[in-house]
C-alpha positions as CSV (number, residue, x, y, z in Angstrom):
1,X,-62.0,28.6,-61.1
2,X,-59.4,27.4,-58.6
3,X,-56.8,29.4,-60.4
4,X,-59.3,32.7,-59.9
5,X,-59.4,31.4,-56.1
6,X,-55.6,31.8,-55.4
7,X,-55.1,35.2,-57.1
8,X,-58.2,36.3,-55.6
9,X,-56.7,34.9,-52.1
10,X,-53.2,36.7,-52.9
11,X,-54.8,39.5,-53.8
12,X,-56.6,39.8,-50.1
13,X,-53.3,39.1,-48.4
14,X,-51.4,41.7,-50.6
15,X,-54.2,44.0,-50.4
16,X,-54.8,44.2,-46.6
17,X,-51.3,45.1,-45.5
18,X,-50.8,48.1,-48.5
19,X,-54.7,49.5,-47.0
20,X,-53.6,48.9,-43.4
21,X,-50.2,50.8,-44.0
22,X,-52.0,53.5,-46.5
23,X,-54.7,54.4,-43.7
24,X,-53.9,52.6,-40.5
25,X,-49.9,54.4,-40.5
26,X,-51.1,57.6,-39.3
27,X,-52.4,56.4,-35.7
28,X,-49.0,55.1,-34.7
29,X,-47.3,58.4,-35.5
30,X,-50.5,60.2,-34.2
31,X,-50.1,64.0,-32.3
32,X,-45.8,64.2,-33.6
33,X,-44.9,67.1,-35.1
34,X,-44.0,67.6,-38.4
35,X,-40.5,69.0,-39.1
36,X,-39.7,69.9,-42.7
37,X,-35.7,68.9,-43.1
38,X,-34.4,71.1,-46.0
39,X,-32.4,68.9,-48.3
40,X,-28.7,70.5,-49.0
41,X,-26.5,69.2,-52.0
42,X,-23.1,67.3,-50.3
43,X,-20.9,67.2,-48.5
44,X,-22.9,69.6,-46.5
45,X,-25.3,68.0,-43.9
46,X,-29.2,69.9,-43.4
47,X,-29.2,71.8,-40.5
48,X,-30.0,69.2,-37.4
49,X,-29.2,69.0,-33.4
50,X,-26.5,66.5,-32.5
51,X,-28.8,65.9,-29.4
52,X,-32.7,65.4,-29.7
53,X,-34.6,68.1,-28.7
54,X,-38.0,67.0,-27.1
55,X,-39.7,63.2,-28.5
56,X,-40.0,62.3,-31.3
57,X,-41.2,64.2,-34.7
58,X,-42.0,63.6,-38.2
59,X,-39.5,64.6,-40.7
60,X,-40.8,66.1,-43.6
61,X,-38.6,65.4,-46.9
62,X,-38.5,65.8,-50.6
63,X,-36.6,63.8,-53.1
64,X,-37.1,64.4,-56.8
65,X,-35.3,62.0,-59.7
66,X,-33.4,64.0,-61.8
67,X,-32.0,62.4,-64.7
68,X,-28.7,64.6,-66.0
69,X,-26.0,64.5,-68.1
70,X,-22.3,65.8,-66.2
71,X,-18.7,65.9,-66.3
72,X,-17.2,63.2,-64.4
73,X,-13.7,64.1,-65.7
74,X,-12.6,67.5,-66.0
75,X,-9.4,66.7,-67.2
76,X,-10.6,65.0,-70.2
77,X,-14.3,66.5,-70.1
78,X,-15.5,62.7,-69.5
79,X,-19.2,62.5,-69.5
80,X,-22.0,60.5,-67.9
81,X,-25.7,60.5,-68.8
82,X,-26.7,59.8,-65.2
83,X,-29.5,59.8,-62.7
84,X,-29.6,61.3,-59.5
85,X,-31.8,62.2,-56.4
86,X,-32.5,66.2,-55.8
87,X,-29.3,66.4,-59.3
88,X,-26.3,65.4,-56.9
89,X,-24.2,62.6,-56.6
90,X,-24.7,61.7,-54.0
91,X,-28.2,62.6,-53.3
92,X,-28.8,64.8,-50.4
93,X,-28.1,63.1,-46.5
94,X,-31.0,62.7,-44.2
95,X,-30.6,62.8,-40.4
96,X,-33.3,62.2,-37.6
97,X,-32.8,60.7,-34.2
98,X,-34.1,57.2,-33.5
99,X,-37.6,56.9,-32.9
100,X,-37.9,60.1,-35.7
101,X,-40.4,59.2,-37.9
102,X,-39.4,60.1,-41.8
103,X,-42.3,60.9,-44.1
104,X,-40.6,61.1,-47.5
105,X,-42.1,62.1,-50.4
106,X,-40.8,61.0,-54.3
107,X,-40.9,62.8,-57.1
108,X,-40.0,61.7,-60.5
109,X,-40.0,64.4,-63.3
110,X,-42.3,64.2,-66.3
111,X,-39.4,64.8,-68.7
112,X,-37.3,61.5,-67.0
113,X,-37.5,58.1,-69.4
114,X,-37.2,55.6,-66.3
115,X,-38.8,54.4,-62.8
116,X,-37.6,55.6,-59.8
117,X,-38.1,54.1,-56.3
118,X,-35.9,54.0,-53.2
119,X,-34.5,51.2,-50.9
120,X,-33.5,52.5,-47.9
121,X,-31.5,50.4,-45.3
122,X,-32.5,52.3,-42.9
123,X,-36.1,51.5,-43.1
124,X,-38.1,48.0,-41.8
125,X,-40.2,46.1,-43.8
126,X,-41.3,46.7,-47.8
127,X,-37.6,46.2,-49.6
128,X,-36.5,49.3,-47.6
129,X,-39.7,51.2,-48.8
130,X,-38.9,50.3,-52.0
131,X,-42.0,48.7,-52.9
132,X,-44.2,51.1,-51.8
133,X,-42.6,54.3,-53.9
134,X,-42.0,53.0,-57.4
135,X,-43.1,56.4,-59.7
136,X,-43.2,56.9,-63.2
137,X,-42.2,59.8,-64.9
138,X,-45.0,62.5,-64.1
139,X,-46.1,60.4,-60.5
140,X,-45.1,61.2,-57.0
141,X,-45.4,58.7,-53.8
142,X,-45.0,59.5,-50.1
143,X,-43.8,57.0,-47.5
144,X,-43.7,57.2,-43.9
145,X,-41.1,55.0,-41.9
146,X,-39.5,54.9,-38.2
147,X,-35.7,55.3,-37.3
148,X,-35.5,52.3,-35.1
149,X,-31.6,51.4,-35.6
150,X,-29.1,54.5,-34.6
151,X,-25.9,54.9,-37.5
152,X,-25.6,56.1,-41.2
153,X,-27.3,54.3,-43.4
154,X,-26.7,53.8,-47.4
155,X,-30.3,54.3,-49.8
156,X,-30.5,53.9,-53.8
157,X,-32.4,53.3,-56.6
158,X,-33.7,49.8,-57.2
159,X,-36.5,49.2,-59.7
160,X,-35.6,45.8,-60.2
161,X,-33.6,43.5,-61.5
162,X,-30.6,44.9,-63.7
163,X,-32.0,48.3,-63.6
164,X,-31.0,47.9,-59.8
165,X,-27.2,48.1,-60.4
166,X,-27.9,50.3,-63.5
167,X,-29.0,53.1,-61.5
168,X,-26.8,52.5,-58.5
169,X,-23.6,53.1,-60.4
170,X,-25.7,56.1,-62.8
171,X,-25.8,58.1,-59.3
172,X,-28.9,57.0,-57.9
173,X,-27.5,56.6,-54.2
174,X,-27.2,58.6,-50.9
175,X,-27.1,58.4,-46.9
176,X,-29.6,58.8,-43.7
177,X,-28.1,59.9,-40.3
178,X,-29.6,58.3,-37.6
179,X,-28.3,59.4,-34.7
180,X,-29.0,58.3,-31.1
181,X,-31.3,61.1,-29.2
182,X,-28.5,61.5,-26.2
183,X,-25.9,62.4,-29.2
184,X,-22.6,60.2,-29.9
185,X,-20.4,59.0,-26.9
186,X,-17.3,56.7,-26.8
187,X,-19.1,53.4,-25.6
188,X,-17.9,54.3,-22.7
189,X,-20.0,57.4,-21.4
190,X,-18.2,60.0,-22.5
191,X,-20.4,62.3,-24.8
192,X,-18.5,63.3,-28.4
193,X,-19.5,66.5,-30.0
194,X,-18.2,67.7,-33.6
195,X,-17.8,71.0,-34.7
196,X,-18.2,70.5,-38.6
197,X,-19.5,67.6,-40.6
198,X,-19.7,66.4,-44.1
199,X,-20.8,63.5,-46.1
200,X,-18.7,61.8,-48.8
201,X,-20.8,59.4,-51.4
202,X,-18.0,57.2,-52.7
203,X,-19.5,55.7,-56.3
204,X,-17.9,53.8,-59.1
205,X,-18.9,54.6,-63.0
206,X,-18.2,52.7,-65.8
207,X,-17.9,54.7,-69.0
208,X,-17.7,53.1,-72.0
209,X,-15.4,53.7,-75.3
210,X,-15.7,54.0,-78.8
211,X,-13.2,52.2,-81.7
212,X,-10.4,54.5,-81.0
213,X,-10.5,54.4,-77.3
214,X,-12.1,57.7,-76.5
215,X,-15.0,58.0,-73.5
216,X,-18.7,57.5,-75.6
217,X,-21.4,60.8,-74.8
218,X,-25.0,60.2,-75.1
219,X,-27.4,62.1,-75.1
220,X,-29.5,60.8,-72.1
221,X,-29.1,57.0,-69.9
222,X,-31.4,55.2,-71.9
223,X,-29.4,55.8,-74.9
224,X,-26.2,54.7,-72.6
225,X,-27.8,51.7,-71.4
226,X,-26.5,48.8,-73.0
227,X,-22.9,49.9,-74.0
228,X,-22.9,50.8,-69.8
229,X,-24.0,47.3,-68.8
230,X,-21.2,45.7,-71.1
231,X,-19.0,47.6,-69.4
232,X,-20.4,47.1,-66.0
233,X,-20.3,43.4,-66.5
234,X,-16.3,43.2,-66.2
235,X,-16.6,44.4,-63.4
236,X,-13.7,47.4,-63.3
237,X,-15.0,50.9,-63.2
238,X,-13.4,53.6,-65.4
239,X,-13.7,56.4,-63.2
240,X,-14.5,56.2,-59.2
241,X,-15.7,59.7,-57.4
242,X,-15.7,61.4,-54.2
243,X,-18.9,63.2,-54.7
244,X,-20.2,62.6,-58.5
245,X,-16.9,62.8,-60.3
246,X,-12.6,62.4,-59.9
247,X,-11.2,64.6,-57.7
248,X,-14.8,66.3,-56.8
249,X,-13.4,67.7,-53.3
250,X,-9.9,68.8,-53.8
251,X,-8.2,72.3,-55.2
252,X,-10.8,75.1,-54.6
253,X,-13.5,72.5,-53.3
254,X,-11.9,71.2,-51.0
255,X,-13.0,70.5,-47.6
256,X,-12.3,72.8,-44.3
257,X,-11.4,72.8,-40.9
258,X,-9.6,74.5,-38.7
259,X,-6.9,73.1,-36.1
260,X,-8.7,72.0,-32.8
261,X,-12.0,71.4,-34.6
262,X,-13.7,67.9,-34.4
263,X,-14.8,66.8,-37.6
264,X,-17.2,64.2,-38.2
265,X,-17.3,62.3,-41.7
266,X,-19.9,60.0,-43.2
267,X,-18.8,58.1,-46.2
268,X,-20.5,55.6,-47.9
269,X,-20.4,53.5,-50.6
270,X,-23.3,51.9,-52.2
271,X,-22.1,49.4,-54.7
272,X,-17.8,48.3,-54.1
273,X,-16.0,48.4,-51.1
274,X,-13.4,51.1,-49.9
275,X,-10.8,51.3,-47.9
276,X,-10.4,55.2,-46.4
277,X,-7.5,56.8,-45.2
278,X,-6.2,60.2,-44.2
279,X,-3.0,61.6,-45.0
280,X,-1.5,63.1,-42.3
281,X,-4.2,62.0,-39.4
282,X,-5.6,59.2,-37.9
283,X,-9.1,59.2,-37.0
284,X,-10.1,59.5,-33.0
285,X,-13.2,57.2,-33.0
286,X,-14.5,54.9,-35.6
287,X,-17.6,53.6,-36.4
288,X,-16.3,51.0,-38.8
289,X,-20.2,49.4,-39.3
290,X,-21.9,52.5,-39.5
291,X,-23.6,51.7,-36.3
292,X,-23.4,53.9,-33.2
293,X,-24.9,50.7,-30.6
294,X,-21.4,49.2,-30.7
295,X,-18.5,51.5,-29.6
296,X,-15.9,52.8,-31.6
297,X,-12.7,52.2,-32.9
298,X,-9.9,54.5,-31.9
299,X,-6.9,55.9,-33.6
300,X,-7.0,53.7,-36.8
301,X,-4.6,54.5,-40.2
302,X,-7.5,53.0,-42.5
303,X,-10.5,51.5,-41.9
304,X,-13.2,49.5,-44.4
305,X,-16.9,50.1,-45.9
306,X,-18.2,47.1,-47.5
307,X,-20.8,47.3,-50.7
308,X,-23.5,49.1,-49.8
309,X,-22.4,50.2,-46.6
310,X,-21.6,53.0,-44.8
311,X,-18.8,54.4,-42.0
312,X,-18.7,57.3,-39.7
313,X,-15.6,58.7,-38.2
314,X,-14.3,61.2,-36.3
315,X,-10.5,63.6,-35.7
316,X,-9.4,66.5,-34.0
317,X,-7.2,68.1,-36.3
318,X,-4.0,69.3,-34.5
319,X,-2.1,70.6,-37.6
320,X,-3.0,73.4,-40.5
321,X,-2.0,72.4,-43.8
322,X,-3.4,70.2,-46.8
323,X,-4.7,66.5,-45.7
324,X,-5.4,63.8,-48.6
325,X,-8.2,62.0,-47.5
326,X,-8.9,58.4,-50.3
327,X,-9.3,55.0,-50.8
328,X,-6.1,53.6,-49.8
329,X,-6.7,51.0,-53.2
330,X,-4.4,53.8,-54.7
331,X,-5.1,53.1,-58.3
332,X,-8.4,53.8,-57.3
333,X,-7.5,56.7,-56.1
334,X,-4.6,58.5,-57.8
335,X,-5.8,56.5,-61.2
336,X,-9.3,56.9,-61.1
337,X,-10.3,59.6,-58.7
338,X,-11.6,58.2,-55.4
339,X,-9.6,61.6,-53.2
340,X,-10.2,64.3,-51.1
341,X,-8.7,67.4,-49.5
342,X,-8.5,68.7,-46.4
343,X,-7.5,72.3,-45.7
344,X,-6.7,73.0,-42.5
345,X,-5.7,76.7,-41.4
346,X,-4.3,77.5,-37.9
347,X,-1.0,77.4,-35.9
348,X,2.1,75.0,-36.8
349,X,3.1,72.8,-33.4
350,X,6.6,72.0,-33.6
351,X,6.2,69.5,-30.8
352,X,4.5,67.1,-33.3
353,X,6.4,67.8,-36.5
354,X,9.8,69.9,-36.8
355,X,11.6,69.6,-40.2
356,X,15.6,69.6,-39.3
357,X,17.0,69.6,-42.4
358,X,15.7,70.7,-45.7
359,X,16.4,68.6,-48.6
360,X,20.1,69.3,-50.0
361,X,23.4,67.8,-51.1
362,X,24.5,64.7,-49.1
């Protein structure tokens, strides 16, 4: 009897707070306006206003769990049966302002073999919202949280317990924007403006390998389960991606600019920690927490995200040509594919760079 007491008792305590936040939610976000945010596959950011217009709104967005299979090498036609949000790695970035309200809504496909949820760090209370929007295959689950805290912000998969690295390192991560409603400044009042922007979602995979040393296939990630957690146990990834696989944003796909734009990147990295630098620049401001309260850096060579965080930095670029833009771990880079490029069109300045002599005979 005493036993039925307490779980009846937890039961109340669990149960008020999950009613109050299922019906009560709607009167502190009362009268905003909804405003549906179109999700767009990386780098590429939705369409958004660097300053906010008006008070505060409700963002309106979609998420769906896609489990996929996809190439993570070319050169080798390397494959991982993954799982992703909206079939990207990373999944698409949100941005709102602070004091935004986001109403997402989670999909998880009928055909998918695993639980989905989200944690997202930039949400209060609930594991990140995590506990609230755990679907099975064939549900759905809508969530409503404020943008109190102004910087990007790293979400991801986390069912629970080993299934929350499992489907961190399978793809499950991505980014939310928050950025402060006057816009970015220096720390010192001077407002900062960028002309393009794009988000890089730095993950590490771990393929396993059969008798002869060759990458394993499979046909979906429940079948690569338990050969992936041996793997992922040793701790050393196989393959590390800008953007769901090596090399993901170099050659044809790589990113663009033009000398005198300001480019803004967000980079994150939900699961090791990086160490980003770009060849050829030096980035103007720095954001080296993610967060946009404190002021930021200026003119570093390299700069750090910890696991499961996030940075935000900014450059002018002042010379056309190709920029390599990696984790400065450079086995990680050149070795396993955590690198970018930058192509940059516009007029050479001599004044900066001036080659004298080309290379010859001593």
């Amino acid at each position: 009897m005493l036993k039925n007491k307490y779980i009846s008792g937890i039961l109340k305590v669990v149960a008020f707070p999950v009613l109050f936040m299922a019906l009560g939610a709607s009167a502190f976000a009362g009268g905003l306006r909804h405003v549906k945010e179109i999700m767009v596959m990386p780098p590429a950011l939705p369409v958004h206003s660097q300053i906010a217009k008006g008070g505060p709104v409700i963002i309106d967005v979609t998420l769906t769990a896609i489990e996929k299979n996809w190439i993570i090498d070319d050169a080798t036609g390397t494959q991982i049966s993954g799982m992703t949000y909206n079939g990207s790695t990373p999944g698409p970035i949100i941005v709102g302002h602070v004091g935004d309200y986001v109403q997402l809504t989670l999909k998880n496909l009928k055909s998918n073999l695993f639980m989905h949820n989200i944690d997202l760090h930039a949400a209060t209370g609930a594991l990140g919202t995590a506990t609230l929007d755990k679907v099975k295959p064939g549900e759905s689950a809508t969530v409503r949280f404020k943008l109190t805290k102004s910087g990007i912000f790293v979400y991801h998969c986390a069912p629970g317990g080993i299934m929350i690295p499992y489907h961190v390192v399978q793809g499950m991560t991505g980014a939310i924007l928050v950025l402060p409603r006057g816009g970015l400044t220096d720390g010192h009042g001077k407002k900062l403006h960028y002309d393009r922007a794009y988000y890089i979602g730095e993950n590490d995979y771990y393929i396993p390998k059969d008798k002869n040393g060759n990458y394993k296939k499979y046909d979906n990630a429940m079948d690569a389960m338990d050969d992936t957690l041996k793997v992922m146990r040793g701790l050393i990834p196989t393959h590390i991606g800008f953007g769901g696989k090596e090399f993901a944003y170099t050659g044809k796909h790589a990113l663009t600019a033009k000398v005198g734009e300001t480019v803004l990147v967000l980079h994150s990295q939900a699961n090791n920690i990086s160490s980003p630098h770009l060849i050829g620049g030096h980035a103007n401001y720095v954001w080296v927490d993610g967060g946009f309260t404190s002021p930021p850096l200026r003119n570093l060579q390299t700069w750090s995200i910890p696991a499961g965080g996030a940075v935000a930095w900014m450059y002018t670029f002042r010379q056309p040509g190709l920029y390599v833009y990696l984790n400065h771990n450079l086995i990680k880079a050149i070795m396993l594919g955590a690198a970018a490029h930058f192509k940059v069109t516009g007029k050479w300045n001599n004044n900066l760079m001036r080659q004298i002599k080309k290379p010859g005979p001593m």
